[in-house]
N, C-alpha and C positions, 0 to 999 in steps of 0.2 A: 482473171489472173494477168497481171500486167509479164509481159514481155520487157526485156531488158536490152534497150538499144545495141548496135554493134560499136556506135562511138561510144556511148556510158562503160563498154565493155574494154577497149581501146583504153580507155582514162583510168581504169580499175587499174590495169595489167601496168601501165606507165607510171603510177603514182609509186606502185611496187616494187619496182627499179631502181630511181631515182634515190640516191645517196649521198647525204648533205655531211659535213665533217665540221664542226664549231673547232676552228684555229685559235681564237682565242676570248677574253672579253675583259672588258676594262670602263672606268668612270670617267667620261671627260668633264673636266670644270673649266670653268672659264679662265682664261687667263688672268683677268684681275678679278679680285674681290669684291664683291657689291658693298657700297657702300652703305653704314649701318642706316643711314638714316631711310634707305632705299627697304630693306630688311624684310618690311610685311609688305605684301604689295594685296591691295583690294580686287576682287575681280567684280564685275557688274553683274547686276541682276538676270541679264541674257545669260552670264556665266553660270550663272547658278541653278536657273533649270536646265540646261544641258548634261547631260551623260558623264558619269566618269568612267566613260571606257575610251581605250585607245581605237582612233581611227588610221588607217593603213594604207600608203603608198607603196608600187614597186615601178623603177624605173631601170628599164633594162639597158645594156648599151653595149653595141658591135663591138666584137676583139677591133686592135688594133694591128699596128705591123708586131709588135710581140708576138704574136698568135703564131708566127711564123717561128718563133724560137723553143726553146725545149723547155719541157717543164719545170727547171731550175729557172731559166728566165723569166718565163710565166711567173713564179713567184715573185722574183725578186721586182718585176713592174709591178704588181699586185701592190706588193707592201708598201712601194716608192707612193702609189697611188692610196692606199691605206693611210699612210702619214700625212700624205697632204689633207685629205677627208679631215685627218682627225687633231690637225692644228687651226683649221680652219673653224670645223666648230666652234673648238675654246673661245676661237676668236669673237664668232656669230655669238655666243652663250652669254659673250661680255655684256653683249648690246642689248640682246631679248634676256636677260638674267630670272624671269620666273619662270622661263623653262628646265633651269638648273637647279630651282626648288622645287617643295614638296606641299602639297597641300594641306594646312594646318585647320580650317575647318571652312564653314561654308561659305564663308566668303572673302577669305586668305590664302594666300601663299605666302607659304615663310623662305623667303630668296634669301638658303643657309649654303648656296653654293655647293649642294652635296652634287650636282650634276648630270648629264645622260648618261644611258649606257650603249654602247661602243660595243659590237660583234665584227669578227672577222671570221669567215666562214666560206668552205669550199666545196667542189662538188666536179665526177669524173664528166657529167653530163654534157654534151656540146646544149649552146645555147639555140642555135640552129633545130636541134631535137626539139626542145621543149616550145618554142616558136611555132614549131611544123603545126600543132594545136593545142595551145596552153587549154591548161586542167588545172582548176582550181582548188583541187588538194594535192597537187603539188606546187602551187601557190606559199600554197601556205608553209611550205618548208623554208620559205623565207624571208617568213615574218620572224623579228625580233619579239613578239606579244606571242606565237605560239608557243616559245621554246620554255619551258616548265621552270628549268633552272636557271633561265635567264629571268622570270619574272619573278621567282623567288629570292633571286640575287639584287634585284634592282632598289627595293625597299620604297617605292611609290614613285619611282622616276619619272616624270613627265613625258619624257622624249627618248627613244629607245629607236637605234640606227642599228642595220644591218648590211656588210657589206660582204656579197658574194663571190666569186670567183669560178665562171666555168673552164670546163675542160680544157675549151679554146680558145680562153683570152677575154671569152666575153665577162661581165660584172652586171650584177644589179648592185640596187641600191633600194634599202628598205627600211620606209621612213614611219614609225608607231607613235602616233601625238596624242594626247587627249584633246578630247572633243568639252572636258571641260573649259578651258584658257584659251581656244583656237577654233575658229571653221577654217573652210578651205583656202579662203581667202589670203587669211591670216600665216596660214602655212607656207603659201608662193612668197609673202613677203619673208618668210624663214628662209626658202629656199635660193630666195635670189640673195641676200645677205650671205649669206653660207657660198653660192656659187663662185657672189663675186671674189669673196677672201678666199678663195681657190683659187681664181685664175688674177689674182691680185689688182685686180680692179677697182675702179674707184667705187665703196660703198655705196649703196644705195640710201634713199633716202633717211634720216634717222625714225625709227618706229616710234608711234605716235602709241605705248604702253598704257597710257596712264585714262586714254584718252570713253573709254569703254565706261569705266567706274564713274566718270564726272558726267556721263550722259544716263546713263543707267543707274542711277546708286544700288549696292545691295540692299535687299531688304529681307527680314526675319517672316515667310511665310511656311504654314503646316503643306506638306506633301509637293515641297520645291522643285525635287527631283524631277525630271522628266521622262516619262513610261518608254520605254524602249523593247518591253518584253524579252527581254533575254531568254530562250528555253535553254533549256541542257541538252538537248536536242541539236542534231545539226539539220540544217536544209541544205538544198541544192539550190546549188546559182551556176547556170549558163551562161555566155557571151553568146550575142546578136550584134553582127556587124550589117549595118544598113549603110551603102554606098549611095554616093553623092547622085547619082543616077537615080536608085532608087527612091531618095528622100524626095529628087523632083516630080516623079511619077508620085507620090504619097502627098506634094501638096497642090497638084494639078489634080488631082483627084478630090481632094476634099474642098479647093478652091471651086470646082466643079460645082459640085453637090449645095456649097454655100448660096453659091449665083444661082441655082435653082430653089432651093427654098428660102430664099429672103422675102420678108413683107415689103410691104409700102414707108414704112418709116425706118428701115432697117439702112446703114452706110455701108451695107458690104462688099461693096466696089473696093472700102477703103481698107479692107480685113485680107491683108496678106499672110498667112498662116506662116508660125516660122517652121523648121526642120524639127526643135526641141517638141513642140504643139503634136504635130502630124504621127512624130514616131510613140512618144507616151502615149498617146490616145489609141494607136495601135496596139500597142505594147496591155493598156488597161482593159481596150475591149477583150482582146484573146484572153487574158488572165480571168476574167470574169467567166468566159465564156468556158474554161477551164475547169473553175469552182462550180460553174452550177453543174456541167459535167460530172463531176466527183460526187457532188451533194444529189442529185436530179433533179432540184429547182433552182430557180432565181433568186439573189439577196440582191438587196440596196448596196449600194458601194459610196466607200469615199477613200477621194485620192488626195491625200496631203502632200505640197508640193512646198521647196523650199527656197524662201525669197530671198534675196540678199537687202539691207536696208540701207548697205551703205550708198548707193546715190539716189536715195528715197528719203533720204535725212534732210534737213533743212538746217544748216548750210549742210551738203554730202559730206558722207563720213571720207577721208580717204583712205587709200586704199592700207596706207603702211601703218592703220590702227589697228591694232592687238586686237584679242576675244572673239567671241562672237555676235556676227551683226547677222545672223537670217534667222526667219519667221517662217514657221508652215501656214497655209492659207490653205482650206479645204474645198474641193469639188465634190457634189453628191450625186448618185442616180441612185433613183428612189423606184424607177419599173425600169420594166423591161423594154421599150418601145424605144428609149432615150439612148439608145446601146449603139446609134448611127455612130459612122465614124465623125463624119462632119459634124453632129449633135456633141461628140463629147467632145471636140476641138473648141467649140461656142463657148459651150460651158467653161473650159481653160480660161478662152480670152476673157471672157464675162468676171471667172472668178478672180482674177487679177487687175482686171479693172478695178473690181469692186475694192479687192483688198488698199488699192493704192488711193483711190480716192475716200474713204470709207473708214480705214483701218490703220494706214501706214501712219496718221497724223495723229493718231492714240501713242506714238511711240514719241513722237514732239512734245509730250504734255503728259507733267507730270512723270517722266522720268519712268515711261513705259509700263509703270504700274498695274493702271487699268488696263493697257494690252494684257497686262498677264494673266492676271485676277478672270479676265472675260473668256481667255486660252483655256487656264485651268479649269471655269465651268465647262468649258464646252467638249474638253476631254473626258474631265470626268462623267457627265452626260453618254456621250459615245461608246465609255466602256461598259456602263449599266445597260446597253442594247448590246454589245458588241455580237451576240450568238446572231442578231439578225445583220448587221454588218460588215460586211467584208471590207478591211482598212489595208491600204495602201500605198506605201512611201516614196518620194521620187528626190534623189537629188541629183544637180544639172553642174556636170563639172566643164561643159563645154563651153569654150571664149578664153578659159584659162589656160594661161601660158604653160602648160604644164611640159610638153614638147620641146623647150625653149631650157630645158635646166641641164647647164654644160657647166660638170664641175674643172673642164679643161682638155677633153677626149669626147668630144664630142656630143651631138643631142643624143636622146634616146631613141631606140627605135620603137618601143611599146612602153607603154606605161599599165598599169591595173591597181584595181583596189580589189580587196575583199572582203567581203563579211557573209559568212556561212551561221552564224549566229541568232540571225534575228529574217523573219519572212515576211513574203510578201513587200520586197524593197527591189528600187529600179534606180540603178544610178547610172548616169548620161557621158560622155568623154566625146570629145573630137576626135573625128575619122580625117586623115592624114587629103584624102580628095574630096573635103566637105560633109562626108557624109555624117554619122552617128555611130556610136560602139554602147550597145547597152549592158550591164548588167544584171540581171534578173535573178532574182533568191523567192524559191517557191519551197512549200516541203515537196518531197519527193514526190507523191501520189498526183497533184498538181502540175510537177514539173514534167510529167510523164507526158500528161495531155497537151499543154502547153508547147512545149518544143515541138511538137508534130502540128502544129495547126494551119492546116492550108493555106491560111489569109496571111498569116505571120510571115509562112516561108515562100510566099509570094515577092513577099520586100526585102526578107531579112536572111544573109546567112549565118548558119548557128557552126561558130566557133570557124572561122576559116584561119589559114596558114598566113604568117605575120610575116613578113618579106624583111630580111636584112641584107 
């Protein structure tokens, strides 16, 4: 019988407290009109096996000196700060315009200027409270994609914003994109467009829209979609903060272990393991080592890791191109003996090797086709074994500037994503002194053994208090 943590209990009890109030909601469109001839806009073939679900940013940020006035003031900055949020977008919507349409089939948006949807929403909660150790279902009370009637009211909105209001001044800000039109990349260049028409700055670059379709063309294939397993089910996702301290002890350690078992033909003098390498490899073995706990034997595993293409392109994609430019690239163990740490770090660098020299050049030729065609054998392959595989998702949001998004009151102090949806997924963030912030979504049974695992919490701590 599984025992019920005293933090899982702690998070029950606070999730049930916490009281969100929707102030209001509305459609932002752009301030000009798109022009007709702009109308249909194409998405590329990367677009189209991607996901139509929305993916989700929360960026939190410190009261100001308001904080110090009475909750009439509170408001009344709120809204001053609300207005600004939400002429600035119009503004932003002008320039990225298919985020203001609707997707008309698979590989259109119809830019009919119908627009985002817009929440203002409040909450008695100090931000400080939920900081002391954020819980991911109370996360989710401010997502714009959980609220029922907001998603019934949106009518297939692409971009769906939340703007919160705590107790003490503090705000999030919570940003619902589809992962059809956008990776993460694509987002930052959303964000810094939008920033700067807030604090009235000279625009950034003009985005490069069009640029995805003419590299990629759409094409008409059966079973496009890309698998995501959605269950109806929820899992459990924890936060693992591994400090800059620990990440160097994790790659002195497996830098160790390399210099002891290299061959004779091996450069591993020249194999400096990054921070991203040392902590997923960590992060994989204990999960594995989890499942077979659960199951009481070993499976094969593979970890699908997600590459970005844009300076893998010839000439590089830049950064202010629309859609999506990353590729999963898979890592396998096949026994049990391969479960070293330093062995599954190899494997990483190996499998990205290989991908770039090997694989990334199927994306130059031919307009990525055959990358796809080869993807979708080898998924569908994978899912016919799946009961003997254990599959595993990782995406790396660390490098980006995500910390850096000041719509005029300053950086964030925490950022997060969530996805309670879909398991066995590991997403990466920058830790403020170098270190790593992981994500982890296991189902429950899993996440049980998981979070307790000695080798984990050797490195990593699970869920610490976020300093404002």
């Amino acid at each position: 019988m599984n025992v019920e943590s005293p933090q899982r209990k702690k998070f029950k009890k606070m999730s049930t407290m916490i009281r969100t109030e929707i102030i209001s909601r509305r459609c932002i469109k752009p301030t000009s009109p798109t022009p007709s001839h702009l109308k249909s806009f194409k998405i590329s073939l990367l677009d189209q096996i991607s996901p139509n679900i929305h993916g989700n940013m929360t960026l939190f940020y410190s009261p100001n000196a308001a904080a110090d006035s009475g909750a009439g003031d509170l408001l009344s900055h709120f809204s001053a700060k609300s207005q600004l949020l939400q002429n600035a977008l119009a503004e932003t919507l002008t320039r990225f315009y298919p985020l203001a349409g609707r997707i008309r089939d698979t590989a259109t948006v119809d830019c009919n200027d119908d627009g985002a949807v817009y929440i203002e929403a409040r909450t008695d909660t100090r931000l400080s409270d939920f900081l002391s150790h954020p819980d991911f279902d109370i996360l989710e009370h401010f997502l714009p994609s959980t609220d029922k009637e907001t998603m019934e009211l949106s009518n297939g909105s692409m971009l769906l914003v939340r703007f919160t209001l705590f107790g003490c001044g503090g705000t999030a800000v919570s940003i619902s994109l589809t992962h059809k039109i956008a990776d993460i990349a694509a987002l930052i260049t959303v964000l810094q467009s939008w920033t700067a028409a807030c604090r009235a700055r000279t625009e950034p670059d003009v985005p490069d829209l069009g640029l995805g379709a003419s590299l990629f063309p759409p094409r008409t294939i059966l079973g496009m979609s890309a698998s995501v397993n959605i269950a109806a089910e929820k899992f459990t996702a924890r936060r693992f903060v591994f400090t800059g301290f620990k990440v160097g002890e994790l790659k002195s350690r497996v830098a160790t272990s390399l210099g002891r078992d290299k061959s004779d033909d091996e450069d591993i003098d020249q194999f400096h393991p990054s921070r991203v390498e040392v902590v997923l490899a960590l992060i994989w073995r204990c999960a594995m080592s989890a499942s077979r706990s659960k199951t009481g034997s070993f499976k094969p595993s593979a970890l699908f890791q997600a590459v970005n293409l844009r300076p893998r392109m010839e000439p590089p994609v830049p950064g202010t191109a629309i859609g999506n430019f990353v590729w999963p690239f898979a890592v396998t163990v096949e026994e049990e003996k391969e479960l070293d740490l330093h062995a599954l770090v190899k494997k990483m660098r190996e499998g990205i090797k290989d991908f770039i020299e090997k694989k990334a050049i199927k994306f130059k030729e031919g307009g990525g086709f055959e990358a796809v065609m080869e993807f979708l054998k080898e998924r569908g392959e994978m899912l016919k074994k799946k009961k003997e595989t254990v599959v595993y998702k990782c995406s790396s949001w660390c490098r980006f500037p995500l910390y850096d998004v000041d719509y005029g009151w300053g950086n964030p102090v925490w950022m997060s994503s969530v996805n309670k949806m879909v398991s066995n997924t590991v997403a990466l963030m920058d830790v403020k002194d170098g270190g790593v912030e992981a994500l982890v979504t296991l189902n429950e049974q899993e996440m049980d053994i998981f979070e307790q695992h000695h080798e984990l919490l050797q490195y990593a701590q699970l869920n610490p208090s976020i300093d404002i």
